[in-house]
ZAZA-28620 format. One record per residue (C-alpha): residue in three letters; y, x, z. Coordinates in steps of 0.2 Angstrom, whole numbers, plus 5000, padded with zeros to 4 digits. Example, Ala and Ser with C-alpha at 12.3 -4.5 7.8 and 13.67 -1.06 7.14 Angstrom:
2
ALA497850625039/SER499550685036/
This chain:
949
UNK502153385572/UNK501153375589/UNK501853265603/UNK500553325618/UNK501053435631/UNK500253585628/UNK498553675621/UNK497753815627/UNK497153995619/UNK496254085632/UNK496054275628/UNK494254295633/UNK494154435619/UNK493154505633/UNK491654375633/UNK491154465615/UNK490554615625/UNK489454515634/UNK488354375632/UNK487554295650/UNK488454165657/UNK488854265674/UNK489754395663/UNK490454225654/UNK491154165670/UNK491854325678/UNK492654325662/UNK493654185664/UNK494054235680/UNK494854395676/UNK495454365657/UNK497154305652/UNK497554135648/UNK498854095636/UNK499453905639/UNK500753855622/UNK501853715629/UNK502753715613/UNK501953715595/UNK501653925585/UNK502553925572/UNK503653805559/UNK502153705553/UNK501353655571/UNK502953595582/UNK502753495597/UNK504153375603/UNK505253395616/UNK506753285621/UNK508453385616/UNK510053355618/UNK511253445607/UNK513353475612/UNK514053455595/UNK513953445576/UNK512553335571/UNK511653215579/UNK512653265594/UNK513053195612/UNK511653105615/UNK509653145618/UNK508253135604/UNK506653225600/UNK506453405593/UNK505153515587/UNK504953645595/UNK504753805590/UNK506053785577/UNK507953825572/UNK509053665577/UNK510153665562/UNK508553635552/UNK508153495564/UNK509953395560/UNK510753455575/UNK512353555575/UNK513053645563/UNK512953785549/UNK513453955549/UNK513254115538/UNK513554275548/UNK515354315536/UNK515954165543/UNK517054235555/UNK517954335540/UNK518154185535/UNK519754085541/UNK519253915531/UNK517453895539/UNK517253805556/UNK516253925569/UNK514953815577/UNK514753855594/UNK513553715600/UNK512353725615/UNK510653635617/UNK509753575632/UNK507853555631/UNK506953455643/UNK505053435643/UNK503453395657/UNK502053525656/UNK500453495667/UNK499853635679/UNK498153605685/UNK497653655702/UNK496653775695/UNK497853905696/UNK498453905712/UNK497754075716/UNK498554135700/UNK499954225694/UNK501154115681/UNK502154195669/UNK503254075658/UNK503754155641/UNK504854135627/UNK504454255612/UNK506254185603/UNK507954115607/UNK509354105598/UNK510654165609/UNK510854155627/UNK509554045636/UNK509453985655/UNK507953925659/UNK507453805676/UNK505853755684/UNK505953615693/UNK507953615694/UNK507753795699/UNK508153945693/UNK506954055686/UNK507954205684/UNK509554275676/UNK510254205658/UNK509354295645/UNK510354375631/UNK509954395613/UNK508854305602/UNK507754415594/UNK506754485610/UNK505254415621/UNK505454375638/UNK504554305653/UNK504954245671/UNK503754215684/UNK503454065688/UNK502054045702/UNK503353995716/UNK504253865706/UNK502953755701/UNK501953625705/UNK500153635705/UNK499053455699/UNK500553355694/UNK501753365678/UNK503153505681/UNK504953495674/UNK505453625662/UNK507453625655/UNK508153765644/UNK510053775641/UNK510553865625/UNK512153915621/UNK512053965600/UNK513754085603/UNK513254215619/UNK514454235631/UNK514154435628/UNK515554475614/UNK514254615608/UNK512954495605/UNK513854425596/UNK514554575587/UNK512554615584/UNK511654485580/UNK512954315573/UNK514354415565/UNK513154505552/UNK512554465532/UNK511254345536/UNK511054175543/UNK511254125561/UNK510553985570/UNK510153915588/UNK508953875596/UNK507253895605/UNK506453985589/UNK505154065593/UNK503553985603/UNK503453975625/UNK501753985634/UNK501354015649/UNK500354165653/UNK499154135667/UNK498454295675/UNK497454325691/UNK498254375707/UNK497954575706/UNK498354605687/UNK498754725675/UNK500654695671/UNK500854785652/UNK499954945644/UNK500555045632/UNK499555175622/UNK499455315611/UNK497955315604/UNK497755495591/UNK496955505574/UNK496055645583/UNK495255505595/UNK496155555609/UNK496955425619/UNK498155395632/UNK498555245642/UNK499955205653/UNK499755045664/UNK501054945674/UNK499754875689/UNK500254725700/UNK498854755714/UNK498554815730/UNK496854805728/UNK496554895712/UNK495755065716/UNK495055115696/UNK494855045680/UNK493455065666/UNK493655065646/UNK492755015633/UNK493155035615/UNK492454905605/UNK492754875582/UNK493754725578/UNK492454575578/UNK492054625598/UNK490454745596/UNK490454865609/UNK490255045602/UNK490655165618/UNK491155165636/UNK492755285637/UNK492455415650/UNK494055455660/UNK494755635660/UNK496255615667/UNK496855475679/UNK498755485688/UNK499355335699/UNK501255345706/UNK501255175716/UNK500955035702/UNK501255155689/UNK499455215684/UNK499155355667/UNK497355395660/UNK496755475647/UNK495255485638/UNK494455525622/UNK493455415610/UNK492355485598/UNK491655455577/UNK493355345575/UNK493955295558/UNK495855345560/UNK497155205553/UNK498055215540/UNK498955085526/UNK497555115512/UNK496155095526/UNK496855005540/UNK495455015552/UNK495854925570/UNK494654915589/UNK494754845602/UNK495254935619/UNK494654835635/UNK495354895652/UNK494554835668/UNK495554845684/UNK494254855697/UNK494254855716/UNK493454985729/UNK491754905725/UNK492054905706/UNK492254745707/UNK493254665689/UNK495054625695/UNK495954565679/UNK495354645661/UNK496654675648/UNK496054695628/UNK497254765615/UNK497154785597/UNK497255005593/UNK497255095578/UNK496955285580/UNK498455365570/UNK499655515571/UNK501255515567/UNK502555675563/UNK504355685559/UNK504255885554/UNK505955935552/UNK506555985535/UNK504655955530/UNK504255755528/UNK503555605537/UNK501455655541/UNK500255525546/UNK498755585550/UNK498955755543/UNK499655675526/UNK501455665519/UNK501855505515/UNK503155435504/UNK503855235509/UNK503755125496/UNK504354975506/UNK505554845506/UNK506654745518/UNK506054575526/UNK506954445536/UNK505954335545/UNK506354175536/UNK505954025527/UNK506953885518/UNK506453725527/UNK506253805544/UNK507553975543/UNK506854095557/UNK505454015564/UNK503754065553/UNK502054065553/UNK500854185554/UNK500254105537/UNK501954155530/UNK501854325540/UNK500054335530/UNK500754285513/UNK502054415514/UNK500954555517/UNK500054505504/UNK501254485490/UNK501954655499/UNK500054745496/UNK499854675480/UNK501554775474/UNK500754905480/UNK502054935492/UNK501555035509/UNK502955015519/UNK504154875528/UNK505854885535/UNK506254735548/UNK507954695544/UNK508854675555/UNK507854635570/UNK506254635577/UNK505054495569/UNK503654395577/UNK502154445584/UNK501154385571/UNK501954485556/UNK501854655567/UNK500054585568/UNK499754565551/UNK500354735545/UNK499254805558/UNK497554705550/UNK498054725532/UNK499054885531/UNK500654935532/UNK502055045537/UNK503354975550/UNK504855005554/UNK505554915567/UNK507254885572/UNK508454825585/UNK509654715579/UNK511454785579/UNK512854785563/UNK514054885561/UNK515454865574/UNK515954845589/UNK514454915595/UNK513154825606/UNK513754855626/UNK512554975633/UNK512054865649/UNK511254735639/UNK510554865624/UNK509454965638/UNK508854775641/UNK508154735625/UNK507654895620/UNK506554875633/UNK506054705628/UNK505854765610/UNK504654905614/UNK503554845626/UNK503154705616/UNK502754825601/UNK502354965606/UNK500354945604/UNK500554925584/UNK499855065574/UNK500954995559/UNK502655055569/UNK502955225564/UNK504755245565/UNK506155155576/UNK508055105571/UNK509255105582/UNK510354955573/UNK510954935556/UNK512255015547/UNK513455105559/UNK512954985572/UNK511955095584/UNK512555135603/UNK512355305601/UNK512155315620/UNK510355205619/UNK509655335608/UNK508655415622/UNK508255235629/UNK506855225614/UNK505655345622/UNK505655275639/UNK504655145636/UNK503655215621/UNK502355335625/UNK502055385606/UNK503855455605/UNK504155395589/UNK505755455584/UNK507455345581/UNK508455325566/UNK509955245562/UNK509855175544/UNK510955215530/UNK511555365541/UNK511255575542/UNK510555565563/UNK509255705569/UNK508055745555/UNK508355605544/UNK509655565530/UNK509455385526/UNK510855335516/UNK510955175508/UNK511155115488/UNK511255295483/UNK511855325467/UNK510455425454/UNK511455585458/UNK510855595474/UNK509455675468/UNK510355835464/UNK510255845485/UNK511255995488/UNK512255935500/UNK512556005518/UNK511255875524/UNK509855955513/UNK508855995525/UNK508655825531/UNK507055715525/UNK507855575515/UNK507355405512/UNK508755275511/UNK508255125521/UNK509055015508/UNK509355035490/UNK509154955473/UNK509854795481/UNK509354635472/UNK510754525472/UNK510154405456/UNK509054505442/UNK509854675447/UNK509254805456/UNK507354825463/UNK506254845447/UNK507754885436/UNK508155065439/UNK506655115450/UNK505555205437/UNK507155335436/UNK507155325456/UNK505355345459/UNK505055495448/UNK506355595458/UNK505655535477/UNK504155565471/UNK504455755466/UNK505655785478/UNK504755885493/UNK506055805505/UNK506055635498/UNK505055515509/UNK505155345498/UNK506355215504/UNK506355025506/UNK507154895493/UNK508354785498/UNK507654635499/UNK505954545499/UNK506554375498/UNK507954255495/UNK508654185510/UNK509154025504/UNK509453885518/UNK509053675518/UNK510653605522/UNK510053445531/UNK511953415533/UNK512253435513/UNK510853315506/UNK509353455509/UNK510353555495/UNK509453745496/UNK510853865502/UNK511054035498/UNK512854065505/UNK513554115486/UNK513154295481/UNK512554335502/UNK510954295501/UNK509954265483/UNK509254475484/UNK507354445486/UNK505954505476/UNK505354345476/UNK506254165477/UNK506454085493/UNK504753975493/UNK503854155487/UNK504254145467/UNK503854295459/UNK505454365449/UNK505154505435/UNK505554635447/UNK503954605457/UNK502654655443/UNK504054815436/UNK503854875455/UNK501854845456/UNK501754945440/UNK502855095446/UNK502255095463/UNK500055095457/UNK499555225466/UNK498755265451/UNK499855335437/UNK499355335421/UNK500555465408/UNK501255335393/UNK500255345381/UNK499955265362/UNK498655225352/UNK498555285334/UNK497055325321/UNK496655465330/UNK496655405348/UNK495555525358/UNK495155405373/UNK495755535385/UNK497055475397/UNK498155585409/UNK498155535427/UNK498855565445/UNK498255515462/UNK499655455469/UNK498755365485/UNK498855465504/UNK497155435509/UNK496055375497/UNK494955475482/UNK495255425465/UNK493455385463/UNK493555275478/UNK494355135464/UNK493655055448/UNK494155035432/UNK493754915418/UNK494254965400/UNK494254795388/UNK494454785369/UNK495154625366/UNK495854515349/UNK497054385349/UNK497254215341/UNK498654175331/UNK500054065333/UNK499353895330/UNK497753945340/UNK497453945360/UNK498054085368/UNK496554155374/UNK495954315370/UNK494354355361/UNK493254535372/UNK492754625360/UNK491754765370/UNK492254795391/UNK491654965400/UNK491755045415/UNK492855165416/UNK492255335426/UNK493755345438/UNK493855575443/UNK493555645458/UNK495455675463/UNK496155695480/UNK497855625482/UNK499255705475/UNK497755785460/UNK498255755442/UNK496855755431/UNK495955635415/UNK494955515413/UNK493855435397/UNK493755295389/UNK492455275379/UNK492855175361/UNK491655065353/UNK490955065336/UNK492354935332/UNK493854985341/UNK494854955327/UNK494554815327/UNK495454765342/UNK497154715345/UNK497454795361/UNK496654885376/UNK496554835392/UNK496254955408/UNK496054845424/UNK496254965440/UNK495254895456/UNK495754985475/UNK494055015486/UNK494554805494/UNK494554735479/UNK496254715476/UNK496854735457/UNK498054885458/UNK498754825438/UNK498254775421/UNK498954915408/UNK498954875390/UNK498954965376/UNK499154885356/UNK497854965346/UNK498854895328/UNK500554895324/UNK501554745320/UNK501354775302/UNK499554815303/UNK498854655314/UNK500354545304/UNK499654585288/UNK497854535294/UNK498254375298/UNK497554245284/UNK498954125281/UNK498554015267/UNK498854055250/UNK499653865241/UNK500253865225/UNK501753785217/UNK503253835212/UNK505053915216/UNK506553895209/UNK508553935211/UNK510253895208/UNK512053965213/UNK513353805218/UNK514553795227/UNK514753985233/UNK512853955236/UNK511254005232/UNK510053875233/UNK508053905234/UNK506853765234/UNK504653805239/UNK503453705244/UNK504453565249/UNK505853685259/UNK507653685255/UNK508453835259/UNK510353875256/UNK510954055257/UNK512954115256/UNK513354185238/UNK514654285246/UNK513554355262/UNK511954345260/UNK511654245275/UNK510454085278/UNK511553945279/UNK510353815282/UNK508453765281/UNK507753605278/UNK505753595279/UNK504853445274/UNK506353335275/UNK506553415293/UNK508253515298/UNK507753645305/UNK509253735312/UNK509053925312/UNK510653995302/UNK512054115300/UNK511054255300/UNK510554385297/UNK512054455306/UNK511954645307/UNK512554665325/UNK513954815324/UNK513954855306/UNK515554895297/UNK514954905282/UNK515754785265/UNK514754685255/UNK514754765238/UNK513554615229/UNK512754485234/UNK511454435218/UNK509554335214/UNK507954395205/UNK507054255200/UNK505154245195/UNK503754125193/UNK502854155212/UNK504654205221/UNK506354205221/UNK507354345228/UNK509254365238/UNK509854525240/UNK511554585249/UNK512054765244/UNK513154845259/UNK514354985249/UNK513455125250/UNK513755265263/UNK513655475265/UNK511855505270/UNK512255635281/UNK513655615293/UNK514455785292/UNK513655875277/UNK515155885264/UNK514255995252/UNK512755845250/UNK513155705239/UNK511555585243/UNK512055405249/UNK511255265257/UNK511355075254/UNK511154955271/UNK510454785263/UNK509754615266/UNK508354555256/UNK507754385256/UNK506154335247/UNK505454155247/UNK503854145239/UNK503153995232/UNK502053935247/UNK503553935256/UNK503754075265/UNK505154195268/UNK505054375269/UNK506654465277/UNK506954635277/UNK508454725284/UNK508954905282/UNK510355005292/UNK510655165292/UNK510355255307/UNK511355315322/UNK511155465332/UNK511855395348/UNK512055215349/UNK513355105359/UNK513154945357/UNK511754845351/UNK510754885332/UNK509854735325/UNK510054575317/UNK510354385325/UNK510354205319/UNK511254065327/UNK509953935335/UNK510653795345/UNK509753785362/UNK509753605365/UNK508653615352/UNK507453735360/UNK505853665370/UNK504853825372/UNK504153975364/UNK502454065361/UNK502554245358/UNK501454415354/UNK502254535364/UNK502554615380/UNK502654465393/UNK502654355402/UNK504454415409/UNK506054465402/UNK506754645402/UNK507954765403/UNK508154945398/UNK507955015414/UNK506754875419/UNK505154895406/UNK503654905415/UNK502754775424/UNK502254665408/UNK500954645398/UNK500454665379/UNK499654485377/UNK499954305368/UNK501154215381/UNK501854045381/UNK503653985390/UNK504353825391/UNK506253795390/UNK507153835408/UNK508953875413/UNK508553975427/UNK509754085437/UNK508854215446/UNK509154195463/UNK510454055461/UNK509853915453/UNK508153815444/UNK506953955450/UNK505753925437/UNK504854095432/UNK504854175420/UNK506654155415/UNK506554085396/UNK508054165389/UNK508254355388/UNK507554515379/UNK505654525378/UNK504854685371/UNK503654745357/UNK503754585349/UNK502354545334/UNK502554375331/UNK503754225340/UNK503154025337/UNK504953935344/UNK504553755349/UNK505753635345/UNK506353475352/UNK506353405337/UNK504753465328/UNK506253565321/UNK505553765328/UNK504753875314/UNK503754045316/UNK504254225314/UNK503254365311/UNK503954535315/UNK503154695306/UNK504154835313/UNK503854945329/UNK504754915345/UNK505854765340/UNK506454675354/UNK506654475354/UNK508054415360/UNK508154235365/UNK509654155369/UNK511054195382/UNK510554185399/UNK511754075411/UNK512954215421/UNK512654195441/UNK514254155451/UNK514954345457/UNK513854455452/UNK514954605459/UNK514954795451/UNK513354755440/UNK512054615443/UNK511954545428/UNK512254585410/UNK513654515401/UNK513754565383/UNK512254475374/UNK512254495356/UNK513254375343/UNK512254185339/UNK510754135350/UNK509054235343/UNK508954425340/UNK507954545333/UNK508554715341/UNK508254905342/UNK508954925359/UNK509354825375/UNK510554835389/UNK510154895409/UNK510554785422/UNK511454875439/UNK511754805453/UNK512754735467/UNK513454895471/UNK513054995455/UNK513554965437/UNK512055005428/UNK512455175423/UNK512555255439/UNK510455195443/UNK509955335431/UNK509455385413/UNK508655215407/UNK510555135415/UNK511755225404/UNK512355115391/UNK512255255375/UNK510255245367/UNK510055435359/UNK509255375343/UNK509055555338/UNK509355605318/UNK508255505307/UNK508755535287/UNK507755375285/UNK508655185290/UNK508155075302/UNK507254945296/UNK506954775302/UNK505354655294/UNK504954495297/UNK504254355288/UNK504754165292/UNK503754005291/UNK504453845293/
């Protein structure tokens, strides 16, 4: 934390189009300076003295850093936003006063002083000197300035003092921004600097600047000397590309409008974010430079067609975004711009285009960052629910809002509020200041051509409301709260928004969880119960399963499912689902690869790696691609195809087993010892003894009863249970031989066909144990099957979890699914230690341990006790379960699952969906509903595994 007054960024951006030291000096002359008397952001605070009203650390002065939230500091006290509906929690109301010296050097006595705050939480009164520097600015979310240059003094230390009051006096403010589903704080926030500009200055700009080139300025100009003004367009590093000839030039007192056009522009997009620099000069009669102004442009168009789509740049676009709070742990609202940057790119590499800012306007520095990197914005004024937010004051920041943003190519769409909260009567307000005229919407609400309804149910999609005309992309849905929601549900989703022609995508609720340090709870992590644990990731950036399901289904390339068998042809089915980019603008690797066994690393051997020749598909084109197969593709275990954007970035690894479970099972060399077998029937049991093992088996069941391997309990037992089976034992009997012995169950035997009275076959469900004399112990299960199936179909085993430590597994990984949630993993040998974790609540270790994991082939359990054994499965799509997952505290309508099979470890046909906080899982689309159509199958399913302990 720095202690010194200030430091100084100067915006000479306009010294890169020139390089004599003349040019250098008039430069600095007419440039900007930007002086930071506090720190930027929660990793670079600078101290101030503070004195804080109440709570913590109260009634006396100390240090702060500042920028920062107080609460976070050990002042005051804590609130959630539901607080108020809550008659048991105190409603801190604290103020702060902020008192610090700042330096102004003689220097700028001929110059114009501007003091700004980009952030404060609520209402702040600011004095220079003991004087006023204007009126008590309210809400906390917006930039705002005073000027300064008659209140300070110049070549000695100046006297800044800032009264917050954490509770506005304005009831709507209130209403808007502290009584809503997200935490509240006080405090200066947000960074203040000092904006030094010379005498005849250009106040603000605000530009539209068209895919087409065209661009079109207008200028608020402080001068009475200013006669014209000359632009340059410039790329991003400062290299001058073209003086901007003038084709239209308006001036209405300080109010001055030009237009131009530039020309061979690259237009801005997500997938190709290109940015320039724009550098206005003011000049005087003489063209002499008054003050020059550069911003950051992107050329881009945007359309709302009505009944039609959302067009950038001539293309319809679908969002595949998500909601972000400006937040962190340790430091609540005040950021970073290396968080800002982290969050893009965690946001990129889901593949996501698109971000909501909920529920407020974020810093400068994330706006910037989705400008650089690419990504849709929208960006919204904060407002919730009701009563609404007065109209005096929502003219104020809507102009504080817009001016501040208005520049950002990223910004496509602006929300009037959140969630019934919009003033209707501000809705004009928006283009006032905008000279884009981007249009307003009001989230989760039918307003003008939108219909952005929030956590619709899958139905939705049958759109034949009254509203279908209206372009629809809900602003929230697939809410997060815990593991629901996000990736679980989605795939059903996406298929319909992406084939519905008024579908524009939508945004996720939310990116991360806001989880709190309470400094006043022993730095204990917060999340405010079930309010606040929704994110994609954790609250320090873990990834949850969800993060990899949504990069999977939102690859802008999209691969058809597809299987290998013997006769794989090497074609794949594919679509372009990018806006602006070619297909062939991306690379693809294929890899043949071979894995080790249990015991080994988990490395993978390459057997052969290709390119893969990527078609030349325009987005929206379906097509094929080829991979090619080597001599010895049979040989592998899996493919690999690795899909590469035009930047480098990997879009997502698909995998694809080349063997089935039985196939690659059988190939694995496990060492043939001889020795013998032997049984006996005591005591209602049969007891089996191989290669030093002890096994004991119920006479009357069939089931393992206990295993004892080299003098070494292991304790796997009471299995295998056949999870909803009816049926009666009819006999339970050995077959004994020199190499193996054999326990077989004998359900009674059942009608094969359900409904046929006039066919007489039957079937016989059985278990069949068989312990060979090197100790190993073949299971084989077989059920008949079920047309439509309810509950779960499979077999479990009780396993205590205290004695578990970890497992290594072949399979779909590293991440637990659920039915509606089975893409985003891997085919690959993955290795988990033991965690408890509660998504979103608690331990916040990933993956979670316990859970379902798919297209299991073999499972090494680690024991705590060297007391874990291996299991080898050899029957297509069998799912692992591995023990019950702890249930969060309130998961509302459905996110979690609650039914978890019988015992502790599973071997399943089917799994359950996961809803979420709104939605049992049923009403989130096919993959939700809780009845697997099997299909008729005259054969049983059978489940084949083989134990070594």
């Amino acid at each position: 934390m720095k202690i010194y007054n200030f430091f100084t960024i100067s915006c000479f951006v306009s010294l890169l189009f020139f390089s004599n030291a003349k040019a250098q000096h008039t430069a600095e002359n007419t440039g900007t300076t930007i002086k930071y008397l506090s720190g930027t952001g929660k990793d670079d605070m600078v101290l101030w003295d503070f004195y804080c009203s109440d709570g913590m650390q109260s009634g006396k002065w100390a240090k702060i850093g500042v920028p920062s939230c107080w609460e976070l500091q050990g002042f005051g006290g804590y609130n959630y936003g539901n607080d108020k509906r809550d008659t048991d929690r105190k409603i801190h109301d604290e103020y702060g006063i902020y008192k610090h010296q700042f330096l102004v050097p003689k220097e700028w006595k001929n110059k114009e002083l501007k003091i700004v705050f980009e952030g404060v939480m609520t209402d702040a009164e600011v004095k220079i000197n003991g004087k006023l520097a204007g009126e008590i600015h309210q809400g906390a979310f917006y930039e705002f300035k005073y000027s300064i240059t008659n209140l300070v003094k110049f070549g000695v230390e100046n006297v800044l003092e800032v009264k917050v009051n954490k509770v506005s006096a304005n009831e709507s403010i209130n209403a808007a921004e502290r009584n809503a589903d997200f935490w509240i704080f006080g405090g200066i926030f947000r960074p203040v600097s000092i904006e030094v500009l010379p005498k005849d200055h250009i106040e603000r700009v605000a530009i539209d600047a068209k895919a087409t080139g065209e661009l079109k300025t207008a200028l608020v100009v402080s001068s009475k000397k200013a006669e014209n003004i000359s632009v340059v367009l410039a790329d991003i590093s400062g290299k001058k590309l073209q003086d901007l000839t003038i084709t239209d030039f308006k001036k209405k007192n300080g109010d001055w409008t030009i237009s131009t056009k530039a020309s061979d522009i690259k237009s801005w997009n997500p997938e190709k974010p290109t940015m320039y620099l724009l550098q206005m000069s003011l000049l005087d009669k003489n063209g002499a430079t008054l003050h020059t102004k550069i911003e950051k442009i992107g050329f881009r168009t945007i359309e709302v067609r009505e009944s039609d789509g959302i067009y950038v740049n001539g293309k319809q676009i679908k969002f595949k975004g998500v909601n972000r709070h400006s937040f962190y742990p340790t430091s609540g609202r005040t950021t970073s711009k290396e968080l800002s940057i982290e969050h893009v790119k965690m946001m990129k590499d889901m593949n996501m285009n698109a971000v909501r800012m909920s529920h407020y306007p974020p810093d400068k520095h994330f706006l910037e960052v989705c400008d650089s990197l690419g990504l849709f914005v929208i960006d919204e004024m904060c407002t919730w629910h009701t009563p609404y937010l007065d109209t005096k004051v929502g003219q104020k920041i809507i102009k504080e809002m817009i001016v501040r943003d208005v520049n950002h190519p990223s910004i496509v769409l602006w929300a009037n509020g959140n969630e019934t909260g919009w003033n209707t009567a501000l809705d004009n307000d928006f283009t006032k200041w905008d000279i884009q005229k981007r249009e307003v919407i009001h989230p989760w609400n039918i307003f003008r051509k939108t219909n952005t309804m929030h956590y619709p149910d899958y139905h939705i999609f049958a759109y034949d409301a009254y509203a279908k005309d209206k372009i629809y992309f809900p602003t929230e849905f697939m809410h997060g709260l815990y593991d629901g929601g996000h990736g679980a549900g989605l795939d059903d989703y996406w298929k319909q928004m992406w084939n519905m022609p008024l579908a524009a995508g939508g945004f996720l609720w939310d990116f991360a969880d806001e989880g709190v340090i309470r400094t006043d709870k022993n730095n204990e992590i917060d999340f405010d119960g079930n309010h606040a644990p929704d994110g994609i990731v954790g609250p320090y950036g873990e990834k949850e399963g969800s993060y990899f399901t949504i990069k999977e289904v939102w690859s802008p390339i999209a691969i058809a499912d597809r299987f290998i068998r013997d006769d794989f042809s090497g074609i794949f089915q594919v679509e372009n689902r990018y806006h602006f980019t070619n297909l062939n603008e991306c690379v693809m690797t294929a890899k043949w690869v071979q894995f080790n066994g249990p015991n080994e690393k988990t490395e993978f051997k390459v057997l052969s790696q290709s390119n893969v020749k990527l078609p030349n598909l325009e987005p929206n084109e379906k097509g094929t691609f080829l991979v090619e197969k080597p001599q010895n593709w049979k040989s592998a275990d899996a493919l690999y195809l690795t899909a590469t954007d035009p930047h480098g970035k990997e879009i997502f690894t698909w995998s694809y087993p080349v063997k089935t479970p039985e196939k690659l099972n059988s190939e694995r060399s496990i060492a043939e010892v001889k020795g013998t077998v032997s049984s006996e029937i005591k005591n209602e049991q049969i007891l089996v003894i191989a290669n030093n093992k002890d096994f004991k088996f119920s006479k009357t069941t069939g089931l393992l009863q206990e295993v004892i391997a080299n003098g070494k309990l292991i304790p796997l037992n009471e299995g295998p249970i056949i999870l909803g089976h009816k049926g009666k034992i009819d006999t339970v009997f050995v077959k004994q031989t020199d190499t193996k012995t054999e326990v077989i169950a004998l359900f009674k035997k059942n009608k094969k066909y359900y409904k046929w009275d006039e066919n007489t076959e039957t079937t016989q469900d059985f278990i069949k144990w068989t312990i060979h004399q090197n100790g190993l112990v073949d299971l084989k299960v077989e059920m008949r099957s079920q047309k439509k199936v309810t509950g779960y179909m499979g077999i479990s085993f009780s396993f205590p979890e205290q004695e578990v430590n970890g497992m290594k597994w072949l399979g779909d990984g590293p991440y637990r699914v659920w039915r509606n949630r089975m893409k985003g993993t891997k085919f690959n040998v993955w290795e988990n230690d033991y965690n408890n974790t509660v998504t979103g609540e608690s331990g916040f270790v990933y993956p979670e341990f316990k859970g379902f994991f798919s297209s299991l082939y073999w499972m090494k359990l680690k024991g705590n006790n060297n007391n874990g054994f291996t299991v080898y499965c050899k029957s297509d799509a069998t799912f692992l379960r591995m023990l019950t997952p702890k249930q969060p505290v309130d998961p509302q309508k459905g996110a979690t699952v609650k039914d978890f099979p019988v015992g502790d470890i599973s071997f399943v046909k089917n799994i359950p969906a996961i809803g979420t906080k709104f939605q049992e899982a049923e009403r989130t689309g096919p993959q939700g509903n809780p009845k697997n159509i099997f299909g008729n199958d005259d054969e049983p399913i059978i489940i084949d595994l083989t134990f070594e302990f």
